[in-house]
C-alpha positions in Angstrom: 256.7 175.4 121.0 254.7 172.2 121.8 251.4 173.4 120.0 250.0 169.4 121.2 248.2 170.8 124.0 246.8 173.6 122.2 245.3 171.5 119.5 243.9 168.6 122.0 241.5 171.0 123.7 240.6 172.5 120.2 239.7 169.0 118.9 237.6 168.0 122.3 235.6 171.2 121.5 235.2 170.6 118.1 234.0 166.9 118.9 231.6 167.9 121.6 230.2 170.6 119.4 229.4 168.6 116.0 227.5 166.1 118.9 225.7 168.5 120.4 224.4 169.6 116.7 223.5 165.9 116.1 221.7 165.3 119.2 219.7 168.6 118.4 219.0 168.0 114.2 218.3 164.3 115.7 215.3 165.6 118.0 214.0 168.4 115.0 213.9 165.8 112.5 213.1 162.8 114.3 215.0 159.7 113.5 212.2 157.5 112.6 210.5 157.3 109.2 206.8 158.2 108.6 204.4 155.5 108.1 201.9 155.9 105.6 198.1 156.3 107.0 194.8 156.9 106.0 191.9 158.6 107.6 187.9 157.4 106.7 184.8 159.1 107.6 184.2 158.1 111.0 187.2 156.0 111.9 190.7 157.1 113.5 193.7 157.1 111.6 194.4 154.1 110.6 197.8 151.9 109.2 196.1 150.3 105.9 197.6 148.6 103.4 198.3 149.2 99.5 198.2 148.2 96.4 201.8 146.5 95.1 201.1 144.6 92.0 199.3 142.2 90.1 200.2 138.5 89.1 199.2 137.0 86.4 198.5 133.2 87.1 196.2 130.5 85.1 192.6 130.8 85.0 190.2 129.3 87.9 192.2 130.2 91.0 190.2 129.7 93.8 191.5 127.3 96.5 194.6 128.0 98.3 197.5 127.1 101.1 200.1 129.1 102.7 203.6 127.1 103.1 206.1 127.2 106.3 208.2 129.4 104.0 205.5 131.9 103.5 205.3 130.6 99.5 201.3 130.8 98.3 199.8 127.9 96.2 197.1 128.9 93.9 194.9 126.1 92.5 193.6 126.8 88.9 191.5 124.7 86.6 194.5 122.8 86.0 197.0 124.3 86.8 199.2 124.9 90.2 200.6 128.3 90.6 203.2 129.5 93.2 203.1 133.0 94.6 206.1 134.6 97.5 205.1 137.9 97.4 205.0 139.7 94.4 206.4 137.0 92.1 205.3 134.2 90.5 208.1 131.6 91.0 206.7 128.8 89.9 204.0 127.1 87.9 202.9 123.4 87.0 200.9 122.0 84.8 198.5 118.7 86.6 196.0 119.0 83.3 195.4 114.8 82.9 192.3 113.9 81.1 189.2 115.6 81.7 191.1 116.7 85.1 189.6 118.5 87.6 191.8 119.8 90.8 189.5 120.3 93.6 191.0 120.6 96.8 194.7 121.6 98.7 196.6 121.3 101.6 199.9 121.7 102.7 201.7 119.6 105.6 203.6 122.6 106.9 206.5 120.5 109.2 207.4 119.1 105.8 206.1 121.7 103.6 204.7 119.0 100.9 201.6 120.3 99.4 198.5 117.9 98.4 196.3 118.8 95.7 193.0 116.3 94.6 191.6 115.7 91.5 188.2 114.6 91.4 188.0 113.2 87.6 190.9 111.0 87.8 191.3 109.4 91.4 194.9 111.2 91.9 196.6 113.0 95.1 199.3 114.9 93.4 201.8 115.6 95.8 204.3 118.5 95.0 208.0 119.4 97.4 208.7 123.5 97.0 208.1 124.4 93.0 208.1 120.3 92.1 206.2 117.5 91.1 206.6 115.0 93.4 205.0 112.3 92.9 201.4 111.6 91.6 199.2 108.8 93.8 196.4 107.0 91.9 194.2 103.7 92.9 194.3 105.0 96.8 190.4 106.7 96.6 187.7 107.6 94.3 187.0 111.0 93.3 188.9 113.0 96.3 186.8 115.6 97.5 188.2 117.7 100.5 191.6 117.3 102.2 193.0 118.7 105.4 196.1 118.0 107.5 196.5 117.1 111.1 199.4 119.5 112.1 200.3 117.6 115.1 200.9 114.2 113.8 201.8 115.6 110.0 199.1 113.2 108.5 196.8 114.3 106.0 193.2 112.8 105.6 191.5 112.6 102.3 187.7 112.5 102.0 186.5 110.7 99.2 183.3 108.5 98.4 183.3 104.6 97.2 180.8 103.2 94.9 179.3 99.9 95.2 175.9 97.9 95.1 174.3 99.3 98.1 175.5 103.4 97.0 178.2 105.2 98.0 180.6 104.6 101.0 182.3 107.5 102.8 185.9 107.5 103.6 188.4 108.7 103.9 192.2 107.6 103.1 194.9 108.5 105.9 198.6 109.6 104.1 201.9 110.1 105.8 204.2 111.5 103.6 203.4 109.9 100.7 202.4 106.5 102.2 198.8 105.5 102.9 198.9 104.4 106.2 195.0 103.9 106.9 191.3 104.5 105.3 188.4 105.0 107.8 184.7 105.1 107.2 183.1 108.8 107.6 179.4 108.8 108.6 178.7 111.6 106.3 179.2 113.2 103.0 181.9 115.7 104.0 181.3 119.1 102.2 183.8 121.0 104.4 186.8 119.6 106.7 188.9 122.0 109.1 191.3 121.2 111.4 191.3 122.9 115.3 194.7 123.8 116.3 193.5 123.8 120.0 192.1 120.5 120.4 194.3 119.0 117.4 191.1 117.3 115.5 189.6 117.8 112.7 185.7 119.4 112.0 183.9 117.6 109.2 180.3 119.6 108.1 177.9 118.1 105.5 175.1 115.6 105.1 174.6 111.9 106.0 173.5 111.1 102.2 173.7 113.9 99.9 171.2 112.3 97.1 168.2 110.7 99.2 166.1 108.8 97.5 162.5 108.3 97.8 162.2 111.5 99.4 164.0 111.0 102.1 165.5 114.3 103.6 169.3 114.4 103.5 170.0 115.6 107.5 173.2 118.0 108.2 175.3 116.6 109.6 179.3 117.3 111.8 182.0 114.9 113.0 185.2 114.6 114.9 187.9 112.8 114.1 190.7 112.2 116.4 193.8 110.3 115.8 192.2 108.2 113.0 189.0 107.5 114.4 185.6 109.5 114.3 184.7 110.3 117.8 181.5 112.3 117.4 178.6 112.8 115.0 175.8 115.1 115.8 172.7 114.9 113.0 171.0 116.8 112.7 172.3 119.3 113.8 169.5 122.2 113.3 166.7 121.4 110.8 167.9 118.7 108.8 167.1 120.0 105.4 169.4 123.1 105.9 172.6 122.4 104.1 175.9 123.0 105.4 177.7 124.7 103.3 181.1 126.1 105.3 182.7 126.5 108.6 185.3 128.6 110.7 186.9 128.1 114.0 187.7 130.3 116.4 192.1 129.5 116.3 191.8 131.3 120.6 189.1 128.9 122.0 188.7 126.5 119.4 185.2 127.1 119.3 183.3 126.0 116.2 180.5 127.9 113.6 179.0 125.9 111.3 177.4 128.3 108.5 174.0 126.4 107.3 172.0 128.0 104.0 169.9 130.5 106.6 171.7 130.2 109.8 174.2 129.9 112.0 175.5 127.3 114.0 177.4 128.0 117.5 178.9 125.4 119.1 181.9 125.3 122.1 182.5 121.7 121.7 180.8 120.6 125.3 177.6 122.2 125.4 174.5 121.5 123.2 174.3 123.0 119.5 173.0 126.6 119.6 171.8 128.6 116.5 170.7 132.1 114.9 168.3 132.0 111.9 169.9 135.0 109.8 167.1 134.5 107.4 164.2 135.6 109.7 166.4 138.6 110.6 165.8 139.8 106.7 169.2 138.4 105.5 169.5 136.3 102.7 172.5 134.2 100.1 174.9 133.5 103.1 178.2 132.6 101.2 181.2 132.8 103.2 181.9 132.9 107.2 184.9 133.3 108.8 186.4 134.1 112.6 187.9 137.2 114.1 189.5 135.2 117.0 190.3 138.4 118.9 187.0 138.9 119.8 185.3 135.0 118.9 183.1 136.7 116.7 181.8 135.1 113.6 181.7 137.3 110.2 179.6 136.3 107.8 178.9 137.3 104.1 175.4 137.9 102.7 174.8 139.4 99.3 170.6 139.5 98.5 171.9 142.4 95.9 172.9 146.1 96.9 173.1 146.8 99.5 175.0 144.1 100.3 176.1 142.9 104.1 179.3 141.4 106.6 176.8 139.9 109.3 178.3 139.6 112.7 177.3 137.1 115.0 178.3 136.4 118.8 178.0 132.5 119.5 174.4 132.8 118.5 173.4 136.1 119.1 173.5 139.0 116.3 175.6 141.8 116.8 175.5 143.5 113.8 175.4 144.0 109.8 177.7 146.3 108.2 176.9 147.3 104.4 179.8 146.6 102.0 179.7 146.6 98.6 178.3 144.3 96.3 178.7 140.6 96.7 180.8 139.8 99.4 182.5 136.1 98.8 185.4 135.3 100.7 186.4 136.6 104.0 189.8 135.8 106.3 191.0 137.7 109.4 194.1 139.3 110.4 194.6 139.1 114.0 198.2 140.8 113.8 196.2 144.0 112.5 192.8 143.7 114.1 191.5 144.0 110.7 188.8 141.4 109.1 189.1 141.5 104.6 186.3 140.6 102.5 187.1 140.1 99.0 184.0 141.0 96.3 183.5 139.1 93.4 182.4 141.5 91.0 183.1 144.0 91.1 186.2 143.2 92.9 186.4 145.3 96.1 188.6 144.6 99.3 186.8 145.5 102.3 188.7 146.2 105.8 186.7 145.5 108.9 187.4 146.4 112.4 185.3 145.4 114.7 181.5 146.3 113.5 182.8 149.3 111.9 184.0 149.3 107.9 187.0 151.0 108.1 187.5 151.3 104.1 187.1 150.1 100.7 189.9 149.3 98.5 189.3 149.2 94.3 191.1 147.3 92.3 191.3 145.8 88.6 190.5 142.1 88.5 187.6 139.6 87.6 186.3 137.2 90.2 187.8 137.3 93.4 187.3 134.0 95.2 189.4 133.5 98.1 191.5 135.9 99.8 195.0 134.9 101.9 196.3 137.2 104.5 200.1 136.8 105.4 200.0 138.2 108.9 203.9 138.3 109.5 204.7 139.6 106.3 201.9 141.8 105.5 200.7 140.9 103.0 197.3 140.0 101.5 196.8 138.1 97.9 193.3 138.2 95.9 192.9 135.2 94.0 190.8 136.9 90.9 189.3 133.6 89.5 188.0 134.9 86.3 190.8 136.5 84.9 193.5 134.3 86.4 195.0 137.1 88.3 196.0 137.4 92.1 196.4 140.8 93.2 198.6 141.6 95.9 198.2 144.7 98.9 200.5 144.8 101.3 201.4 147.0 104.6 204.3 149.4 104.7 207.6 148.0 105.6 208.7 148.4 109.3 210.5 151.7 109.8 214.1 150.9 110.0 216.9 153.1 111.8 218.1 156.2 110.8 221.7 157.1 109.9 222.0 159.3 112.8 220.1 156.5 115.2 222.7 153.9 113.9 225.3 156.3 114.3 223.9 157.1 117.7 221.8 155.0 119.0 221.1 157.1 122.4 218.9 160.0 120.1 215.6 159.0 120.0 212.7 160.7 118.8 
């Protein structure tokens, strides 16, 4: 007997039934995983991140640069610490005499990272987790750097002494050539580049020890392809020191944060300004921009409660109470979140909007600066005191279930 058709119809049923059973366990259980949320008073549910880990780095960390390979330099006291996610995978030592590291930036087409130190007249220049090279006799007690990410060229500001006071420059590197050194009309206390014009934002003051009692005006320049194209000063009332800056990375539009106010300005149109101190908010620290909306966040601490300001061009908008002394503040336009990091206690605060969406507690001393990875999502605390960055991250992307993989038409 030829039992071969017999048991080709048996197998066709089997195989259609087992499939028909997948299909329908595929629908009851789903065929995604859950991803973790959280629910605050007030908000909707929300995607936040967590706690991972804690890294123990050198003491000091304060000032920091992402690489094009997503690696996170950490400048210490004396020390150079490098960070990819929850390790530490590398560390160098830059201590010289009486050293002091003061500024970093990284060329991200090459990926060479540039740290000053003040004390000694160096540019250390660093390739992945090495020492490169160490550049001295070029300037006099580096101060800020910043890179020009369309031609690759970093700029260094730095003042020269001589007979008449001090001269501001600033020395012009390719790689790790000096390729030019341009006067600076002013005594640059914060440099930022624009990625949508391509130049670079310098705030400070014209002479930042007047003598004869002399005021020392604010000041902001431009610099374009080597050359200073603009200075405004002052630019609000002069004795109001600049202290920081943000830029808007949508428009390009530029807030200059002074000791008591805010200063808007769109790059064509006149300087405009809000005086947050006549609104009843005082010690203005930090500002940064959410460039989802172009508003300006910016951190005031007169004791508890403390306050995120938020600030429209130069209109208020609101002030949300955080927790005690806010000091460093970055946004995350991948998540529509804004983070303020406390520095002590150490608290990270997740803004959306003019809502605070939730507080996050965590063990550390002296959080100064706070980096957000937006593709990987992550986000480091540098803990200054204690020489410890703590890193939160977001849960991983969901990936494919076995029965998805195994059939990819079941969907949830």
């Amino acid at each position: 007997m030829d039992h071969s058709k017999k048991i080709g119809p048996l197998l066709g049923t089997v195989f259609y039934a087992v499939l028909l059973l997948t299909c329908f366990f595929g629908v009851l259980v789903g065929c995604h995983p859950t991803i973790p949320t959280a629910t605050t008073a007030g908000a909707t549910t929300e995607q936040l991140p967590t706690l991972r880990t804690k890294v123990n780095a050198s003491a000091g960390i304060d000032r920091a640069a992402m690489g094009p390979n997503h690696r996170v330099y950490f400048l210490g006291y004396d020390q150079l610490n490098m960070i990819d996610g929850p390790k530490l995978v590398g560390q160098i030592d830059l201590a010289d005499a009486a050293t002091d590291l003061f500024d970093i930036s990284v060329e991200p087409r090459s990926g060479l990272v540039y740290v000053t130190a003040r004390r000694t007249d160096a540019v250390h220049v660093l390739s992945n987790t090495q020492l490169l090279t160490t550049i001295t006799g070029i300037v006099e007690s580096p101060r800020r750097v910043v890179t020009e990410e369309d031609s690759g060229e970093l700029y260094i500001f730095y003042s020269r002494s001589g007979d008449d006071g001090p001269a501001y420059r600033a020395a012009v590197l390719s790689g790790t050539q000096k390729v030019a050194d341009i006067a600076i009309p002013l005594w640059t206390r914060v440099a930022r580049y624009n990625p949508i014009d391509g130049r670079i934002y310098l705030g400070g003051a014209i002479s930042p020890n007047p003598t004869d009692g002399l005021i020392s005006p604010n000041a902001v320049a431009v610099i374009d392809n080597r050359e200073v194209i603009s200075t405004i000063s002052p630019i609000d009332k002069p004795d109001l020191a600049a202290i920081d800056m943000a830029i808007d990375s949508t428009t390009g539009d530029v807030y200059i944060l002074l000791v008591s106010k805010v200063v808007y300005w769109d790059r064509h149109s006149p300087l405009r300004s809000i005086d947050l101190y006549a609104l009843g908010y005082k010690n203005l620290g930090c500002i940064t921009v959410d460039p989802k909306r172009g508003w300006a966040y910016v951190c005031s601490w007169p004791g508890r409660p403390s306050y995120m300001l938020v600030v429209d061009k130069d209109q208020f908008v609101g002030a949300i109470e955080v927790e005690h002394w806010p000091h460093t503040a970055v946004a995350d336009a991948t998540h529509d979140y804004v983070y303020v990091g406390h520095y002590d206690p150490t608290y990270l605060s997740i803004i959306r909007g003019t809502e605070l969406i939730t507080t996050l507690d965590y063990i550390g001393y002296g959080t100064a600066n706070v980096v957000v990875d937006e593709e990987r999502g992550y986000i480091y605390m540098a803990n200054a005191d204690d020489g410890t960055v703590t890193l939160f991250a977001f849960p991983a992307a969901p990936q494919p279930s076995f029965w998805q993989r195994f059939l990819p038409f079941i969907q949830r």
